[in-house]
VMD Tcl script that draws the C-alpha trace (Angstrom):
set ca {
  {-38.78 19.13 1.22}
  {-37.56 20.74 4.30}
  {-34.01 21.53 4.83}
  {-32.42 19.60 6.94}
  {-33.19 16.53 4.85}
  {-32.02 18.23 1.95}
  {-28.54 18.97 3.87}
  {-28.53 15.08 4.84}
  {-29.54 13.65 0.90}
  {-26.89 16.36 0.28}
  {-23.76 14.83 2.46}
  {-25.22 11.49 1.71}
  {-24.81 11.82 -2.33}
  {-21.24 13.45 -1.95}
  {-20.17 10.51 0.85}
  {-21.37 8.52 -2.21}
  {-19.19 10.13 -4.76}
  {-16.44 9.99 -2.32}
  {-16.20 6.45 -1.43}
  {-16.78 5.89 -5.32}
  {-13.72 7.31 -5.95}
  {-11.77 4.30 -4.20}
  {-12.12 1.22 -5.79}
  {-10.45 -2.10 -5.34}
  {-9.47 -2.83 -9.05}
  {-11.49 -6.22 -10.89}
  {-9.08 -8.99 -10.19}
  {-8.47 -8.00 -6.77}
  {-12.62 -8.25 -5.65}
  {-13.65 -10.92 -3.38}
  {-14.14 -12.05 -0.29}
  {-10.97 -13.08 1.60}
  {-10.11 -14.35 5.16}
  {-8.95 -11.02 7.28}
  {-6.07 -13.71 8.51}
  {-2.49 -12.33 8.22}
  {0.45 -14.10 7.13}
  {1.65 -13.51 10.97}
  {-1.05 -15.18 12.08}
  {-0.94 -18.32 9.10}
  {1.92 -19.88 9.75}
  {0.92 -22.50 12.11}
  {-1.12 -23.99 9.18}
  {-4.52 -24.22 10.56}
  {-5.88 -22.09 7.58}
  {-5.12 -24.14 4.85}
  {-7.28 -24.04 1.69}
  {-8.17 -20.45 2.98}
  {-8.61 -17.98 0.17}
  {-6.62 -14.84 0.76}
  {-5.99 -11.46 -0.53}
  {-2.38 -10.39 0.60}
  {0.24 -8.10 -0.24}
  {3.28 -6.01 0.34}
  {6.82 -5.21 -1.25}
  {8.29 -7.91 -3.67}
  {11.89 -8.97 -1.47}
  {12.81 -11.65 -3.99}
  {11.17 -13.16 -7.52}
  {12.38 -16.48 -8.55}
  {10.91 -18.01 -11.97}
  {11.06 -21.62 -12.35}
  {10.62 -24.31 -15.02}
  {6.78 -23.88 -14.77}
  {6.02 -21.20 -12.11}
  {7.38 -18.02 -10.83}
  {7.50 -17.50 -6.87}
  {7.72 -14.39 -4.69}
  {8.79 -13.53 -1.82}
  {7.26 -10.58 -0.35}
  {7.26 -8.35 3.07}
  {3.78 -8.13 3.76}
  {2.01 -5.06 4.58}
  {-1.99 -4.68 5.76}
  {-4.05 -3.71 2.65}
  {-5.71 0.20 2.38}
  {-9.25 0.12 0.85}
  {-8.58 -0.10 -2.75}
  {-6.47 -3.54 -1.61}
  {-3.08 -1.54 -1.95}
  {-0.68 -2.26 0.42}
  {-0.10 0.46 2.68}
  {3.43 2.55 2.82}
  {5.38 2.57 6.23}
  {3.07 -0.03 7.99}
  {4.66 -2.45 10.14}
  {4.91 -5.33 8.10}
  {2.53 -8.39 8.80}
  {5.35 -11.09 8.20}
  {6.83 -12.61 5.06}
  {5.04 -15.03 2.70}
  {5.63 -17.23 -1.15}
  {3.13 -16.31 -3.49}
  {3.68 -19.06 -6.77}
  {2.06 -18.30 -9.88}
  {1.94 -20.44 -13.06}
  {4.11 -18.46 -15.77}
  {7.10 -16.40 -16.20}
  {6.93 -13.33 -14.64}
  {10.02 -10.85 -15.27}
  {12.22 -10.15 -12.27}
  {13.31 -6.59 -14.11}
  {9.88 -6.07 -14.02}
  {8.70 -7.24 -10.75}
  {11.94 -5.91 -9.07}
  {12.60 -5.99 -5.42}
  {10.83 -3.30 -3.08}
  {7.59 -3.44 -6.09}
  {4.16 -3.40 -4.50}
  {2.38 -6.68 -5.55}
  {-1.48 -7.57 -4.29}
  {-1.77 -11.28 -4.29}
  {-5.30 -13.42 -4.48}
  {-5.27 -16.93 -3.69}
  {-5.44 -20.13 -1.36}
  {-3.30 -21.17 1.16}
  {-1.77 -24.55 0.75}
  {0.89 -24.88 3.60}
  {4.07 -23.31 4.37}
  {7.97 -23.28 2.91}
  {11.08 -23.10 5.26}
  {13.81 -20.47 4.42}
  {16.26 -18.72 6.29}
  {16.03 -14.59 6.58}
  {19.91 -14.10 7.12}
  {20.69 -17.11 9.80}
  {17.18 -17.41 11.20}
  {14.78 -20.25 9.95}
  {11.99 -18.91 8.53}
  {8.37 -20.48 8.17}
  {6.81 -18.75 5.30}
  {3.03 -19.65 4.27}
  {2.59 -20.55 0.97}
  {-0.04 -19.41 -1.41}
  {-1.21 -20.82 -4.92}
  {-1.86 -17.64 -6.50}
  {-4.18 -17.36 -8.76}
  {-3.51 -13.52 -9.71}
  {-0.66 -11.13 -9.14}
  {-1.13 -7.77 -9.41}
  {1.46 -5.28 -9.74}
  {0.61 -1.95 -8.40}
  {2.20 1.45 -10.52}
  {5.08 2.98 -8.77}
  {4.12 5.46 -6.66}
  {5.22 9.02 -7.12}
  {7.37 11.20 -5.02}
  {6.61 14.48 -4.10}
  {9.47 16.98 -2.82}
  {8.35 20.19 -1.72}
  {11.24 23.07 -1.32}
  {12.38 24.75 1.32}
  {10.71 28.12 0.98}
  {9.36 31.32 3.44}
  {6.93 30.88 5.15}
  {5.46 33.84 7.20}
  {2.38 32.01 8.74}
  {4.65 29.71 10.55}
  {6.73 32.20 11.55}
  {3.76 34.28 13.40}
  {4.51 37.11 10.93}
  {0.70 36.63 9.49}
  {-2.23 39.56 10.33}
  {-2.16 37.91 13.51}
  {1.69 38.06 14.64}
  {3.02 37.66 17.92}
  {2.33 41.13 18.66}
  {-1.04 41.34 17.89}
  {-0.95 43.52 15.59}
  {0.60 41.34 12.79}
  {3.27 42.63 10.21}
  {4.50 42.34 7.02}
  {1.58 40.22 4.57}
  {2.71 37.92 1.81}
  {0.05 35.50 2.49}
  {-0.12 31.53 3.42}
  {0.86 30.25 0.06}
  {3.91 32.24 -0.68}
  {7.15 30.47 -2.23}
  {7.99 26.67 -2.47}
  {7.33 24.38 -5.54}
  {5.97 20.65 -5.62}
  {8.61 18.63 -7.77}
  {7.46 14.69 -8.51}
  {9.79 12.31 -9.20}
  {10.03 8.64 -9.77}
  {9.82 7.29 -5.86}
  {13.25 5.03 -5.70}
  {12.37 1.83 -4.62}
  {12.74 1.14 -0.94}
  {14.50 -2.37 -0.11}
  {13.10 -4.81 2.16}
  {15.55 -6.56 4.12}
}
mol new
graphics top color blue
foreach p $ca { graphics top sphere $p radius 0.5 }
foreach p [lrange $ca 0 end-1] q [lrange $ca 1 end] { graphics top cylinder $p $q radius 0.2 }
display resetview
């Protein structure tokens, strides 16, 4: 084999790995409509199936069902929704079931898979709201997401004190990784208005 095919089997295998590493989990895979609850309003896409998602603003269980509100937010490629991304507009997922509200608490990230069956007015403070309504057939509660703090601390690189100072000649070495600590804490939950 000559080299430069080695090199390219050799990026292809480890672009391989790499996109093997994200994976959209079992109950979330499909094929789903890239419409956005923005754009599903007007209810031309009824009976669509859909894979949604975003932060949980309100649960409500009922006699027989348990509905959602949520702030929807465009999906990343393991169908999480993405952190501070404009949101897409607000939609009702309804499940069969009680789900918990302690459990599914407000500003949660929830992936929903299911079909559109019309649309629910509300009001979001004093405006009317037209929500679009999904039957969903799975909810899928995404683990909290960690927080990670890192401390104030010295840092000569950024400073221009490195080998390579402002000078010229450089000064004093303590190299790029000096000082500060990574601290991870439970991330609060933010709350969608």
């Amino acid at each position: 084999m000559n080299k430069t095919f080695t090199q390219l089997l050799a990026v292809a295998l480890l672009g391989g790995a790499l996109g093997a590493c994200v994976t959209v989990p079992q109950p979330l895979q499909g094929q789903y409509t890239s419409l956005t609850p923005r754009e599903a309003v007007n209810g031309s896409a009824d009976g669509q199936n859909v894979r949604w998602g975003g932060e949980i603003i309100k649960v409500e269980p009922k006699a027989t069902m348990t509905c959602f509100e949520v702030l929807a937010r465009r999906l990343d490629s393991a169908a999480r929704p993405m952190q501070r991304d404009a949101s897409d507009g607000r939609f009702i997922a309804c499940r069969s079931g009680f789900y918990d509200p302690e459990e599914f608490e407000r500003g949660r990230e929830i992936t929903v898979v299911g079909r559109l069956t019309g649309s629910d007015r509300g009001k979001v403070g004093e405006y009317e709201y037209t929500y679009p309504h999904v039957a969903a057939d799975t909810i899928y509660l995404w683990p909290k997401r960690p927080l990670v703090v890192r401390t104030p601390s010295y840092d000569p690189w950024r400073y221009g004190y490195g080998p390579y100072g402002p000078w010229g000649w450089g000064g004093p070495y303590w190299g790029p990784f000096w000082g500060g600590s990574v601290i991870i804490h439970d991330r609060p939950h933010p709350r969608p208005r």
